[in-house]
N, C-alpha and C positions, 0 to 999 in steps of 0.2 A: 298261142300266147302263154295261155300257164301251162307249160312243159316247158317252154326256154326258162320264164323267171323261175319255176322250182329246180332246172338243171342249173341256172346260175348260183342259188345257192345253197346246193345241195355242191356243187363246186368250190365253193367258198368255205362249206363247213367242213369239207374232206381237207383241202388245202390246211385250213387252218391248225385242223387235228393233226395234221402229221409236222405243224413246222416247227415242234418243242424237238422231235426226234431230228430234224436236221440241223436246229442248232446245236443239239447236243453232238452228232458226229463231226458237224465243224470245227466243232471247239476241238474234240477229240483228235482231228487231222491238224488241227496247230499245234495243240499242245506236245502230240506223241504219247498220248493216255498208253494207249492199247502196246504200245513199242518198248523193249527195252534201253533202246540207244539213244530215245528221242525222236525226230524230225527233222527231216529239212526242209521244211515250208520254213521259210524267213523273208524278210524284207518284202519285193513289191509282192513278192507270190503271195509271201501269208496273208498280205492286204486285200487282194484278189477274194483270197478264197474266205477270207472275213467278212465279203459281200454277199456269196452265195446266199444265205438268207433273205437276205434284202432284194435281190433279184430273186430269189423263190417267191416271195410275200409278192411283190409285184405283177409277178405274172401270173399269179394264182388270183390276183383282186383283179387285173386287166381279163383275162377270162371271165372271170362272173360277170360283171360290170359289161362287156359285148355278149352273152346270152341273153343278160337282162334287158338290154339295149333295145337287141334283136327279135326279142317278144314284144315291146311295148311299139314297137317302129312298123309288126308285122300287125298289130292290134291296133294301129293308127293313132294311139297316144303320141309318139313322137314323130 
């Protein structure tokens, strides 16, 4: 039981820690930072890949949230 909830979040705080550095290359794949001619992420694509974050966050909280789950479930709390 306390090895899932500290895996959970010990998962959550690694997630977390790293999702400034993928917003920032997001941004950097739209914008064309790193490129000198620019980008062609445009329209539905760049939209797409404007989520990445958000489906990152997501499935970084949905893991923590089923280790946590799955300790308290194994330890008869839920």
């Amino acid at each position: 039981m306390l090895g899932n909830l500290l895996g959970g979040f010990i998962v959550i705080l690694v997630g977390m820690n790293l999702m400034p550095t993928i917003a920032d290359q997001v941004e950097a794949s739209r914008t064309g930072q790193y490129t000198a001619g620019g980008t062609n992420v445009t329209g539905a694509s760049g939209t797409i890949v404007g989520l990445v974050p958000l489906f990152y966050a997501l499935g970084i909280m949905s893991a923590g949230v089923a280790l946590c789950v799955g300790g308290l479930r194994n330890a008869g709390v839920m």
